[in-house]
HTML snippet that shows the backbone in 3Dmol.js (N, CA, C, O; Angstrom):
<script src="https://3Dmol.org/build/3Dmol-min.js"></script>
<div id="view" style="width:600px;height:400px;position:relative"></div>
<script>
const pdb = `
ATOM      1  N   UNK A   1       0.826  -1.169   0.000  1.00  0.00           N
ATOM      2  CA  UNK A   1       0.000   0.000   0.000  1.00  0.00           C
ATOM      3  C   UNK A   1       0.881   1.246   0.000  1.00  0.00           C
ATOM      4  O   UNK A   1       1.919   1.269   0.661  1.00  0.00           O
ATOM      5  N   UNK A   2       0.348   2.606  -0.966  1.00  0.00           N
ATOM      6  CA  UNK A   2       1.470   3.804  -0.821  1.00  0.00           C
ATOM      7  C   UNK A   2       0.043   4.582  -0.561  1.00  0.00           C
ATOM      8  O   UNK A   2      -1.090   4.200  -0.851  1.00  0.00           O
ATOM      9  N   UNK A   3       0.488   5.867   0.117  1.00  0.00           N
ATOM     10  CA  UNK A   3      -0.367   7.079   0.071  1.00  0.00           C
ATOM     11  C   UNK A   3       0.397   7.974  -0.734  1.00  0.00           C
ATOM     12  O   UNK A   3       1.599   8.003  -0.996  1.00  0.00           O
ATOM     13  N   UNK A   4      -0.670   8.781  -1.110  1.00  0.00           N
ATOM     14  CA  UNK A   4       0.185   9.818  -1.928  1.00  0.00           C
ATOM     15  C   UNK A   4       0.681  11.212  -0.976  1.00  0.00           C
ATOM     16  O   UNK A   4      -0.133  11.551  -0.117  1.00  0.00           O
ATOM     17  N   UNK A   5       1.903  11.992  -1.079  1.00  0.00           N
ATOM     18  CA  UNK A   5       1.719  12.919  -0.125  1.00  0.00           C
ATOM     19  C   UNK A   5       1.162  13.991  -0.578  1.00  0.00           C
ATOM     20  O   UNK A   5       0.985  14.663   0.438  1.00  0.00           O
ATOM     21  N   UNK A   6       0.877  14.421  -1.227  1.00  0.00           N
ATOM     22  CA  UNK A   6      -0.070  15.564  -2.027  1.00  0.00           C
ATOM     23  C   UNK A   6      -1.562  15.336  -1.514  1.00  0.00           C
ATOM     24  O   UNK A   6      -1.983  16.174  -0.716  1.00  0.00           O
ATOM     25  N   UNK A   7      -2.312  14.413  -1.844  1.00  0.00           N
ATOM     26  CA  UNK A   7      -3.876  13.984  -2.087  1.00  0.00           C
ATOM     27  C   UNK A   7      -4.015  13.014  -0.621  1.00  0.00           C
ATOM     28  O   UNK A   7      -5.085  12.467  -0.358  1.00  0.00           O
ATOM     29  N   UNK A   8      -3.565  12.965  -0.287  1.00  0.00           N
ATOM     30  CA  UNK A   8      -3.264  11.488   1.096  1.00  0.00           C
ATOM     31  C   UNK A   8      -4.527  10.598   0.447  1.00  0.00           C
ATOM     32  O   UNK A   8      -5.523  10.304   1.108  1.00  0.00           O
ATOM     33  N   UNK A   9      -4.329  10.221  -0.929  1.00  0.00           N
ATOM     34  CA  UNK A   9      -5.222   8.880  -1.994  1.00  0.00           C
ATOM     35  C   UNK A   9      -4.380   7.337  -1.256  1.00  0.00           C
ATOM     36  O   UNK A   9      -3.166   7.141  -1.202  1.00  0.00           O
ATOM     37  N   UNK A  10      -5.161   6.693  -0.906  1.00  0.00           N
ATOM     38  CA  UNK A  10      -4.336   5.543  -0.653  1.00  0.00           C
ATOM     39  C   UNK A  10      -4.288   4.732  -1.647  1.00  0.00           C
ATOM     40  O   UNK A  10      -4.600   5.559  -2.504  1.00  0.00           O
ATOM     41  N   UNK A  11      -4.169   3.917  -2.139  1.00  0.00           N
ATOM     42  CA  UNK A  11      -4.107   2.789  -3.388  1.00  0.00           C
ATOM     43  C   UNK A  11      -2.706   1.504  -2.451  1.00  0.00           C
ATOM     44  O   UNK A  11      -2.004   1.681  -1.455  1.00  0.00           O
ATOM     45  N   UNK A  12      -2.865   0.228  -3.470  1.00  0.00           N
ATOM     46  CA  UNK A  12      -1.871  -0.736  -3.992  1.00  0.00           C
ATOM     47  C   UNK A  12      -0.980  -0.431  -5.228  1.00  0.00           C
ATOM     48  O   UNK A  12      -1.398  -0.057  -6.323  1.00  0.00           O
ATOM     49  N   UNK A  13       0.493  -0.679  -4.830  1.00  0.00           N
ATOM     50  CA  UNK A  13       1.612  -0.321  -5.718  1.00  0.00           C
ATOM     51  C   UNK A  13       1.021  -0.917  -6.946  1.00  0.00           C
ATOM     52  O   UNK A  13       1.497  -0.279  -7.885  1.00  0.00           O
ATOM     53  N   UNK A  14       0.390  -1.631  -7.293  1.00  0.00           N
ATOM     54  CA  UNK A  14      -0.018  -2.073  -8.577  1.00  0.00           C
ATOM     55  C   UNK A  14      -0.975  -0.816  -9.592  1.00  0.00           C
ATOM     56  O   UNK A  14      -0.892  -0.660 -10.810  1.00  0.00           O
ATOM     57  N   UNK A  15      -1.637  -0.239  -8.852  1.00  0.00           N
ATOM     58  CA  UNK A  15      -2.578   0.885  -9.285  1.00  0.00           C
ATOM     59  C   UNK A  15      -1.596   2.096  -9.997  1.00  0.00           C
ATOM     60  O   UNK A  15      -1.901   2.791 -10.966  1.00  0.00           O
ATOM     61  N   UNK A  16      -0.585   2.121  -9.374  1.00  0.00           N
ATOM     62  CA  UNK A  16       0.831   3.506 -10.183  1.00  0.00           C
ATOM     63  C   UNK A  16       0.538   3.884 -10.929  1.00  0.00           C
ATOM     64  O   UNK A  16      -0.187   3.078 -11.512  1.00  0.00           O
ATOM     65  N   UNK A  17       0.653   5.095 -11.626  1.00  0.00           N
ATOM     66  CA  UNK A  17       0.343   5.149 -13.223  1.00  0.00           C
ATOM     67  C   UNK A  17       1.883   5.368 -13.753  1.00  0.00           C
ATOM     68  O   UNK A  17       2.422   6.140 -12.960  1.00  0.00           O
ATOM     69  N   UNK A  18       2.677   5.031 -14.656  1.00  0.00           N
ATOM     70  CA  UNK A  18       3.852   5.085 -14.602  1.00  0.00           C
ATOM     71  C   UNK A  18       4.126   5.202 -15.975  1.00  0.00           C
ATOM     72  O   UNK A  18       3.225   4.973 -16.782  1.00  0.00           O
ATOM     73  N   UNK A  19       5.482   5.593 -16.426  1.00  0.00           N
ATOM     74  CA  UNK A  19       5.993   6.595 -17.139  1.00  0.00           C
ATOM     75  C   UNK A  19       7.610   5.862 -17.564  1.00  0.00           C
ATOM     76  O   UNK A  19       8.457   6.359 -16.821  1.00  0.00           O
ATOM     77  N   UNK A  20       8.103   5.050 -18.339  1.00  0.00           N
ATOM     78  CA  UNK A  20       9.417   4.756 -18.532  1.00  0.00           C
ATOM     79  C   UNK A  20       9.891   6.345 -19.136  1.00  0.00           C
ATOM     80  O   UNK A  20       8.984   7.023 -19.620  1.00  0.00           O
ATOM     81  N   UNK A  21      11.121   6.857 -19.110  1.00  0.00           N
ATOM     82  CA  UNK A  21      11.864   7.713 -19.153  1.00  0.00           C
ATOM     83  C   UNK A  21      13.308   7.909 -19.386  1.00  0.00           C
ATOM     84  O   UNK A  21      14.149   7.770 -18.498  1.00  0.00           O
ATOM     85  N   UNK A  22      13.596   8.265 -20.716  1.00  0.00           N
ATOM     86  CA  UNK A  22      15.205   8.062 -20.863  1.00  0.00           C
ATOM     87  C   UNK A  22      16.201   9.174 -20.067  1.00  0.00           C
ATOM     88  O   UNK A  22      15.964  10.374 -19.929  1.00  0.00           O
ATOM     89  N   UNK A  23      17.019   8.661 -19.733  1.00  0.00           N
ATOM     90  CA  UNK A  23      18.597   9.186 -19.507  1.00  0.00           C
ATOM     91  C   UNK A  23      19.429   9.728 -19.668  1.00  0.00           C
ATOM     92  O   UNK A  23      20.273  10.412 -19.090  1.00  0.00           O
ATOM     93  N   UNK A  24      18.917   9.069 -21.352  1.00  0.00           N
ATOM     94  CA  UNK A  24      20.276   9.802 -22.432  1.00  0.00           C
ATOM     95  C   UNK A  24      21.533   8.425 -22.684  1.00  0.00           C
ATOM     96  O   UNK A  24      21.061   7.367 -22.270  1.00  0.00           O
ATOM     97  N   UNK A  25      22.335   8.336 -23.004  1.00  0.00           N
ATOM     98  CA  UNK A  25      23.094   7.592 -23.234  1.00  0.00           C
ATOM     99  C   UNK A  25      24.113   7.216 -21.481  1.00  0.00           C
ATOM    100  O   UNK A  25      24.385   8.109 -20.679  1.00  0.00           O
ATOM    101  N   UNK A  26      24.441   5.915 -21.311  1.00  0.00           N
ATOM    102  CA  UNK A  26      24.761   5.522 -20.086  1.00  0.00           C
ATOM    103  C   UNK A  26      26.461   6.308 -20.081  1.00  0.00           C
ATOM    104  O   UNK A  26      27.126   6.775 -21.006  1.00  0.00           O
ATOM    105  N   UNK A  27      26.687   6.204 -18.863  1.00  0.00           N
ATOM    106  CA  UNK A  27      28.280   6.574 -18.689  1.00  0.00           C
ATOM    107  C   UNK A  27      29.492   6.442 -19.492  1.00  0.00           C
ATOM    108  O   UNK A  27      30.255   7.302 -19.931  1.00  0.00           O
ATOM    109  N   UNK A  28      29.498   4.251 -19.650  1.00  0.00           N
ATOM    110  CA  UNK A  28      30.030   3.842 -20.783  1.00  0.00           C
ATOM    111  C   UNK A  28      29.974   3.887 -21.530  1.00  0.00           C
ATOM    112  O   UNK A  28      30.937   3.326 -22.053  1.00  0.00           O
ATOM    113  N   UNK A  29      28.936   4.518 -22.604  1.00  0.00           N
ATOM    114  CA  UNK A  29      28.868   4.668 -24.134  1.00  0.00           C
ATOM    115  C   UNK A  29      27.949   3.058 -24.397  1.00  0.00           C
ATOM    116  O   UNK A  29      28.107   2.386 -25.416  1.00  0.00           O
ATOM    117  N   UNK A  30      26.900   2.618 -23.122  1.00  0.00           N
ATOM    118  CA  UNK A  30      26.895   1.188 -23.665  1.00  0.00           C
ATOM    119  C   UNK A  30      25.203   1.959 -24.598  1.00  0.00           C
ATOM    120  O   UNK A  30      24.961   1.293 -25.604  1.00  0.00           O
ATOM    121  N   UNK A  31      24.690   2.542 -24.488  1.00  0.00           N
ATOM    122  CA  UNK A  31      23.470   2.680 -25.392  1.00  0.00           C
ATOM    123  C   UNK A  31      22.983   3.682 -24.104  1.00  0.00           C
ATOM    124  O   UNK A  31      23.663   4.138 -23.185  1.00  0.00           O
ATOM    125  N   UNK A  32      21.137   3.887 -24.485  1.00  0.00           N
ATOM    126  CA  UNK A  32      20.233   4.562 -23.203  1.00  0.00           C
ATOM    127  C   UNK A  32      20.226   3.917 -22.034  1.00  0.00           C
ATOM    128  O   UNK A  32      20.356   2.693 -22.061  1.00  0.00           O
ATOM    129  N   UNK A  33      20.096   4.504 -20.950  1.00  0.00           N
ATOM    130  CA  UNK A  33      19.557   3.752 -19.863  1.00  0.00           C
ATOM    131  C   UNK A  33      18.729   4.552 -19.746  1.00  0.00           C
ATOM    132  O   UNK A  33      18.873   5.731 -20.070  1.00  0.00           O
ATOM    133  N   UNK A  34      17.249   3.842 -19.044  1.00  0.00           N
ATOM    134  CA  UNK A  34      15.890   4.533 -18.878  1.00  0.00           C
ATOM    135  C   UNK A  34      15.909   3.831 -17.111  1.00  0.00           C
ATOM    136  O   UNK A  34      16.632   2.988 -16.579  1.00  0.00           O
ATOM    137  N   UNK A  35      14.632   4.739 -16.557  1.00  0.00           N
ATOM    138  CA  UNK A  35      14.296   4.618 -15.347  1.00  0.00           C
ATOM    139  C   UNK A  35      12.436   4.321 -15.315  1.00  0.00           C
ATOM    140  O   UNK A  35      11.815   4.476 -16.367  1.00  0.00           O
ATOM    141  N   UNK A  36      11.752   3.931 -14.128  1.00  0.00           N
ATOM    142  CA  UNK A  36      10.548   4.276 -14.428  1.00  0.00           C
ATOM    143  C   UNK A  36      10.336   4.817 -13.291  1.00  0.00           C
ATOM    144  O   UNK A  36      10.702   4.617 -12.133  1.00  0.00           O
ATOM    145  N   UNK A  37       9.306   5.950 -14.139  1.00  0.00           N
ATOM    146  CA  UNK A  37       8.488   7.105 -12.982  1.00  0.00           C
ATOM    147  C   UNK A  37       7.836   6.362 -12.756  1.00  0.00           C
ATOM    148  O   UNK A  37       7.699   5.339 -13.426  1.00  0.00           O
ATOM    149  N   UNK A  38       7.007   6.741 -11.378  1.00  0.00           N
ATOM    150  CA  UNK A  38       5.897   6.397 -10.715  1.00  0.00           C
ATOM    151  C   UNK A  38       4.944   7.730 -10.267  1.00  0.00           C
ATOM    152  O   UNK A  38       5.461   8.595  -9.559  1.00  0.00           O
ATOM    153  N   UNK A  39       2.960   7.916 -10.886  1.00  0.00           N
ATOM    154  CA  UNK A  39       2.437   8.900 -10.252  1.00  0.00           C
ATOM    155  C   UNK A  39       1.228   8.470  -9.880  1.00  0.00           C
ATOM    156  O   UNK A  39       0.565   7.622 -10.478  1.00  0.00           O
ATOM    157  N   UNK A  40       0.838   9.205  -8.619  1.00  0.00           N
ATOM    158  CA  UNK A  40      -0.448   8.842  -8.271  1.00  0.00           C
ATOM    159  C   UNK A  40      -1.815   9.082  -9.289  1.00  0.00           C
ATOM    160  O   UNK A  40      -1.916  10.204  -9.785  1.00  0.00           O
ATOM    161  N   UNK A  41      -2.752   8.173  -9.579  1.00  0.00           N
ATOM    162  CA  UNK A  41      -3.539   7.928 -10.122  1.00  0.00           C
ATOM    163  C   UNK A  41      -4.912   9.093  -9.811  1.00  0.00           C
ATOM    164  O   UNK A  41      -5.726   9.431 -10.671  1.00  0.00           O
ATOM    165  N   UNK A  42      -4.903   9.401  -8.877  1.00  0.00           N
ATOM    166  CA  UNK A  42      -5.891  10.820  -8.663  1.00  0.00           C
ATOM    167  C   UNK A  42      -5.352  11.826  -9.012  1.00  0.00           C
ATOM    168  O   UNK A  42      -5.986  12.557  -9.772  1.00  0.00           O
ATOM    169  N   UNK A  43      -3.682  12.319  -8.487  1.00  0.00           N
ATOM    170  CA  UNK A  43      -3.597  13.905  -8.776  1.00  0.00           C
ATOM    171  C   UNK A  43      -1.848  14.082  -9.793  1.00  0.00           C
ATOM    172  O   UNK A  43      -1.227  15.069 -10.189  1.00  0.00           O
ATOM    173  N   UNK A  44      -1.603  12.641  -9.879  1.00  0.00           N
ATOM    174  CA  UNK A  44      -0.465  12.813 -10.871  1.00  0.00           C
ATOM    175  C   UNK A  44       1.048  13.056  -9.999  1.00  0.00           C
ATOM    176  O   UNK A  44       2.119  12.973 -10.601  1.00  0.00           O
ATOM    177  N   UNK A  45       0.980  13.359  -8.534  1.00  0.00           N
ATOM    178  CA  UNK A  45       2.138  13.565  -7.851  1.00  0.00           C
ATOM    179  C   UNK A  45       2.945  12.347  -7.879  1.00  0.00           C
ATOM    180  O   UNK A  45       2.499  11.272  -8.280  1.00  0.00           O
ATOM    181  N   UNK A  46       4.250  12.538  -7.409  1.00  0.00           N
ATOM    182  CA  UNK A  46       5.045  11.740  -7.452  1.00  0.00           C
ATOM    183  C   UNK A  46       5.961  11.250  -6.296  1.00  0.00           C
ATOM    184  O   UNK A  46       6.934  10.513  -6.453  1.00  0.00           O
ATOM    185  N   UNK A  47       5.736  11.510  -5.688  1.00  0.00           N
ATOM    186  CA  UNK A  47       5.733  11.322  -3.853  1.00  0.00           C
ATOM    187  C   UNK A  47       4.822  10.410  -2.909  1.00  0.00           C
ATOM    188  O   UNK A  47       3.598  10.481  -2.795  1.00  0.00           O
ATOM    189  N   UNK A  48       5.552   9.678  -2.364  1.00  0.00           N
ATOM    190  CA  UNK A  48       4.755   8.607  -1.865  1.00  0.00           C
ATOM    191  C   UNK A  48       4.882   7.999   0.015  1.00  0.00           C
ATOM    192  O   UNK A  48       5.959   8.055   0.608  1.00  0.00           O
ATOM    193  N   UNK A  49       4.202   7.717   0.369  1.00  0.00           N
ATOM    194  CA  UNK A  49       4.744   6.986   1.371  1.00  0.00           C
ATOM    195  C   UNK A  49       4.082   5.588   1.130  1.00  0.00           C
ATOM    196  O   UNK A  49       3.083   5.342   0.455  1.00  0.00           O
ATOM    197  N   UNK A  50       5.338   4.235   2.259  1.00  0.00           N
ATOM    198  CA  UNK A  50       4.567   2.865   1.849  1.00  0.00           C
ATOM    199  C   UNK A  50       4.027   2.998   3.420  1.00  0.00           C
ATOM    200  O   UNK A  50       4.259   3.740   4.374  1.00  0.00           O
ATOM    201  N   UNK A  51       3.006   1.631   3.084  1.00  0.00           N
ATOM    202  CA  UNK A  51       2.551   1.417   4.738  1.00  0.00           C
ATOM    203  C   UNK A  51       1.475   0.556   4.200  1.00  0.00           C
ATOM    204  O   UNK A  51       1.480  -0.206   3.233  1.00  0.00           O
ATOM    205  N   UNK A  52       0.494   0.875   5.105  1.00  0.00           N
ATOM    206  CA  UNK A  52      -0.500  -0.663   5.339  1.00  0.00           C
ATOM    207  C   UNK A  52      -1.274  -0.186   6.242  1.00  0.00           C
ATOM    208  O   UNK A  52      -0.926   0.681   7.044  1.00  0.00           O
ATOM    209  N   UNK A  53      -3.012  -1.001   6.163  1.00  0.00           N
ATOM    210  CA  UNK A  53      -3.737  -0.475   6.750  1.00  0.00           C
ATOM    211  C   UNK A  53      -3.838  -1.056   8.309  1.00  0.00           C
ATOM    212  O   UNK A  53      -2.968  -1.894   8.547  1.00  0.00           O
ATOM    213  N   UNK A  54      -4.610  -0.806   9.252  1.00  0.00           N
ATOM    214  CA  UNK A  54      -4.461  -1.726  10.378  1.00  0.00           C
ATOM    215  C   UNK A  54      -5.946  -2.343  10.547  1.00  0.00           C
ATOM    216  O   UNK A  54      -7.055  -1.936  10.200  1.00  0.00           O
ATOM    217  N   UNK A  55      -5.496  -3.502  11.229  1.00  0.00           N
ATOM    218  CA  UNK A  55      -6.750  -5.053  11.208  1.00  0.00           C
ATOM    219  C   UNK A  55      -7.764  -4.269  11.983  1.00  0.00           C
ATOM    220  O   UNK A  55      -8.885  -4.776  11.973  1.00  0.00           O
ATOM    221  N   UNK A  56      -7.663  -3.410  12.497  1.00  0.00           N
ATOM    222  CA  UNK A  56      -8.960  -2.979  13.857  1.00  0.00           C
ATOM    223  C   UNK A  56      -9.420  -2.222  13.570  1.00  0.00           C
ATOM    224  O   UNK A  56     -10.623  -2.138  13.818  1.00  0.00           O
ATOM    225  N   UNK A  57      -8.665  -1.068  12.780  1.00  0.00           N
ATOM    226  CA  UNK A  57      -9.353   0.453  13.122  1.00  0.00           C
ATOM    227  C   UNK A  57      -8.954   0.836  11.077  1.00  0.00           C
ATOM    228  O   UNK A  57      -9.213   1.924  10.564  1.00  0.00           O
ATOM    229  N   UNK A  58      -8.514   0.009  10.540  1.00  0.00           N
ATOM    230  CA  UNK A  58      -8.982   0.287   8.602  1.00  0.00           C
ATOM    231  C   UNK A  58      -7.748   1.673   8.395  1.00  0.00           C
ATOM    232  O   UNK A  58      -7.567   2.344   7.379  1.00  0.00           O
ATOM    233  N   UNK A  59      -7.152   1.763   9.515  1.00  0.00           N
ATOM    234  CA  UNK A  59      -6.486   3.651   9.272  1.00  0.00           C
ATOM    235  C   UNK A  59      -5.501   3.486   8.685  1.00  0.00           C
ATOM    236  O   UNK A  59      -5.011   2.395   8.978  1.00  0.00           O
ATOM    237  N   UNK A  60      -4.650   4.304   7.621  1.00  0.00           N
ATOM    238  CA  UNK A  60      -3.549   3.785   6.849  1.00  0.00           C
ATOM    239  C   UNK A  60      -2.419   4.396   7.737  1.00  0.00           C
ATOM    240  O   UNK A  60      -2.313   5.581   8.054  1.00  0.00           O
ATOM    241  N   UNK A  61      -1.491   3.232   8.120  1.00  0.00           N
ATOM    242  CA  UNK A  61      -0.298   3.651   9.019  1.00  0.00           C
ATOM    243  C   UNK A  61       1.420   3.679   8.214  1.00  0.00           C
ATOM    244  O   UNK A  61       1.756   3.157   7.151  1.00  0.00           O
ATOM    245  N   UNK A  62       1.796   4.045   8.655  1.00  0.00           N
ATOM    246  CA  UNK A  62       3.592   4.173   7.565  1.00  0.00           C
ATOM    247  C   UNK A  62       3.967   2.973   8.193  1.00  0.00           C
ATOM    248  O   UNK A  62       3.448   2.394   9.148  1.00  0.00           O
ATOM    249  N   UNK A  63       5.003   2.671   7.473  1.00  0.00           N
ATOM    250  CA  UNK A  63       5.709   1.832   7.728  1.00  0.00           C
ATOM    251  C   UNK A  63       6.873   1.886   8.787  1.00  0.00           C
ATOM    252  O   UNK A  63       7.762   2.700   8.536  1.00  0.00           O
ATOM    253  N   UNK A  64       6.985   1.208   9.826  1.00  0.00           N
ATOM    254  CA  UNK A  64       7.900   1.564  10.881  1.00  0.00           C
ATOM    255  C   UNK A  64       7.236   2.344  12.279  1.00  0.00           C
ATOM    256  O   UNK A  64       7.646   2.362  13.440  1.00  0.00           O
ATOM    257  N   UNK A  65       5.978   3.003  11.609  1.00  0.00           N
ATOM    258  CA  UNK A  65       4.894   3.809  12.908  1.00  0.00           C
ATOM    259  C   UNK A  65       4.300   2.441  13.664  1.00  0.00           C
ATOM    260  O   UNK A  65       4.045   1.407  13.047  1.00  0.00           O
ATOM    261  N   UNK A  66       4.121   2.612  15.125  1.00  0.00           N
ATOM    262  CA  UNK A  66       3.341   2.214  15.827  1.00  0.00           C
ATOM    263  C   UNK A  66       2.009   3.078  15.716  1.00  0.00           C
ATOM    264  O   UNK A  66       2.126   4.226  15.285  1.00  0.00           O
ATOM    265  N   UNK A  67       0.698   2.585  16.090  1.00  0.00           N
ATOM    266  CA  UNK A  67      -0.436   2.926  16.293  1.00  0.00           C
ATOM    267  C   UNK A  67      -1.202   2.544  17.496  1.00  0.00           C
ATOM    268  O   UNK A  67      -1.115   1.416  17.982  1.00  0.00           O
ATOM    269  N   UNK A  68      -1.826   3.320  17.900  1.00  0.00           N
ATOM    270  CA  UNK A  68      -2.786   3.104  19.102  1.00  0.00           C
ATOM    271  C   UNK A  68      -4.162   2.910  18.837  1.00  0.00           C
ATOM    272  O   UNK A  68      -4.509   3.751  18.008  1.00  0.00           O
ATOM    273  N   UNK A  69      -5.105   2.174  19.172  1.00  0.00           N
ATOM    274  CA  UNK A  69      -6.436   2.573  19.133  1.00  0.00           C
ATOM    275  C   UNK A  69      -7.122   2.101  19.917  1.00  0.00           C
ATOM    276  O   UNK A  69      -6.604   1.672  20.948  1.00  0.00           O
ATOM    277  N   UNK A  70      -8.525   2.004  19.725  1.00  0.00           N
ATOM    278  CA  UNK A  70      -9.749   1.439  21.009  1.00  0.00           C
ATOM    279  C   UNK A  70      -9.293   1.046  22.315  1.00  0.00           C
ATOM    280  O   UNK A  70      -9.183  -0.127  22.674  1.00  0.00           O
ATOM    281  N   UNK A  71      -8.973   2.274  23.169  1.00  0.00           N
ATOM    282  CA  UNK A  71      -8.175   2.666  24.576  1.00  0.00           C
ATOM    283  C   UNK A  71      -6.955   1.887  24.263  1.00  0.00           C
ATOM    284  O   UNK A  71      -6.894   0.676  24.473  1.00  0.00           O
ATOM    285  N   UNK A  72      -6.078   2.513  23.811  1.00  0.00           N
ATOM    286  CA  UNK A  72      -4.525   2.469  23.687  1.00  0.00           C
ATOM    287  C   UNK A  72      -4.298   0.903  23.569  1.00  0.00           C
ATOM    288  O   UNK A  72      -3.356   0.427  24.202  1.00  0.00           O
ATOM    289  N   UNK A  73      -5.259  -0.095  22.647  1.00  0.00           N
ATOM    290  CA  UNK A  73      -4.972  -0.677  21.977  1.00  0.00           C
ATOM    291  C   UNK A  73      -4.176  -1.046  21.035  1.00  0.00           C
ATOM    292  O   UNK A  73      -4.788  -1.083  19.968  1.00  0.00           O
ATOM    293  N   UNK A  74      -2.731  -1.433  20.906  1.00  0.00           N
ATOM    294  CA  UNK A  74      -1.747  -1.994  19.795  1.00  0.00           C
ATOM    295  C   UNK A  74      -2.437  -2.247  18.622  1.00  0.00           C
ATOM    296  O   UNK A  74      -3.156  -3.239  18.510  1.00  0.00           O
ATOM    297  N   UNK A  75      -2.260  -1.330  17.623  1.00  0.00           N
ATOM    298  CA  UNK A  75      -3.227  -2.098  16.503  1.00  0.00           C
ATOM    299  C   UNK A  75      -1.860  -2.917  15.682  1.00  0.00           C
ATOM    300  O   UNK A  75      -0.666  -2.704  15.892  1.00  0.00           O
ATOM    301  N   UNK A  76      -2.483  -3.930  14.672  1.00  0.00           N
ATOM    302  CA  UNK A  76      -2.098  -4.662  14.044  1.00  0.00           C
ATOM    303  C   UNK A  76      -2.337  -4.723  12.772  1.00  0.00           C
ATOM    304  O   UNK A  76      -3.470  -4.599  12.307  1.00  0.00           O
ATOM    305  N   UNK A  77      -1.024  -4.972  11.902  1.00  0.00           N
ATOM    306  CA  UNK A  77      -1.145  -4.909  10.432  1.00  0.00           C
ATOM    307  C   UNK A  77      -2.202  -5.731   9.709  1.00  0.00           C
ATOM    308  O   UNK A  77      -2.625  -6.626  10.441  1.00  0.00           O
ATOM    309  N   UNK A  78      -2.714  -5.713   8.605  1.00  0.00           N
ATOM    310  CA  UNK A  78      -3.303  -6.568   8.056  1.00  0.00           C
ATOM    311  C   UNK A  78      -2.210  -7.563   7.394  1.00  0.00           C
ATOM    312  O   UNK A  78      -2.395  -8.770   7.238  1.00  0.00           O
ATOM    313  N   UNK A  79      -0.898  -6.770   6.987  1.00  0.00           N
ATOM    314  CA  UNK A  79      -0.035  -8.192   6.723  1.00  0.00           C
ATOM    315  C   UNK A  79       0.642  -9.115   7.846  1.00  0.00           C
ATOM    316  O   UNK A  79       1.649  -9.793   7.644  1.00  0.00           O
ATOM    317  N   UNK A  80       0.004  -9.048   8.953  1.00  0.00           N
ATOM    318  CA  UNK A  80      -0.024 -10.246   9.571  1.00  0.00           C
ATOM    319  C   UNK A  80      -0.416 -11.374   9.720  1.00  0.00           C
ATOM    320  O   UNK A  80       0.022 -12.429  10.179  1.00  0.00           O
ATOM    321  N   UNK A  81      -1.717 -10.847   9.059  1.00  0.00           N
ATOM    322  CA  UNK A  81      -2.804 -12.175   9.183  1.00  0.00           C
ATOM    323  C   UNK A  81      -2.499 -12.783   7.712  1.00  0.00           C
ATOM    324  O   UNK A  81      -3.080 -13.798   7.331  1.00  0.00           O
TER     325      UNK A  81
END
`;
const viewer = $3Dmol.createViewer("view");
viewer.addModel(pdb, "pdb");
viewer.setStyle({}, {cartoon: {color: "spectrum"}});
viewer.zoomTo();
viewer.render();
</script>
């Protein structure tokens, strides 16, 4: 799961709308190297955070955040279950 930081749109990394993009020719002279953009599907930004929703309370949390809920309840990822 990413939020966008512009729109706070939540989606699955699969939803991206994305953009391959050339370089220009690589360092070595071996040909292009390209990269791919990634933008959010509501407002086109390109800034993201990952995370995941939680099993109790549906709220989208970052990755690495603890959460509290229903009286300082530990909530829990849905990729736990």
């Amino acid at each position: 799961m990413v939020k966008c930081l512009s729109c706070e749109y939540t989606f699955d990394d699969c939803e991206l709308n994305s953009k391959r993009v050339s370089l220009g020719d690589d360092a070595w002279g071996g040909g292009p190297s390209y990269i791919t953009e990634y933008y959010c599907p509501n407002c086109g930004h390109d800034e993201f955070e990952d995370g995941y929703f939680c099993y109790l309370c549906d709220e989208f949390i970052e990755n690495g955040e603890f959460h509290f809920c229903e009286g300082d309840r530990l909530c829990q990822s849905t990729e736990d279950f």
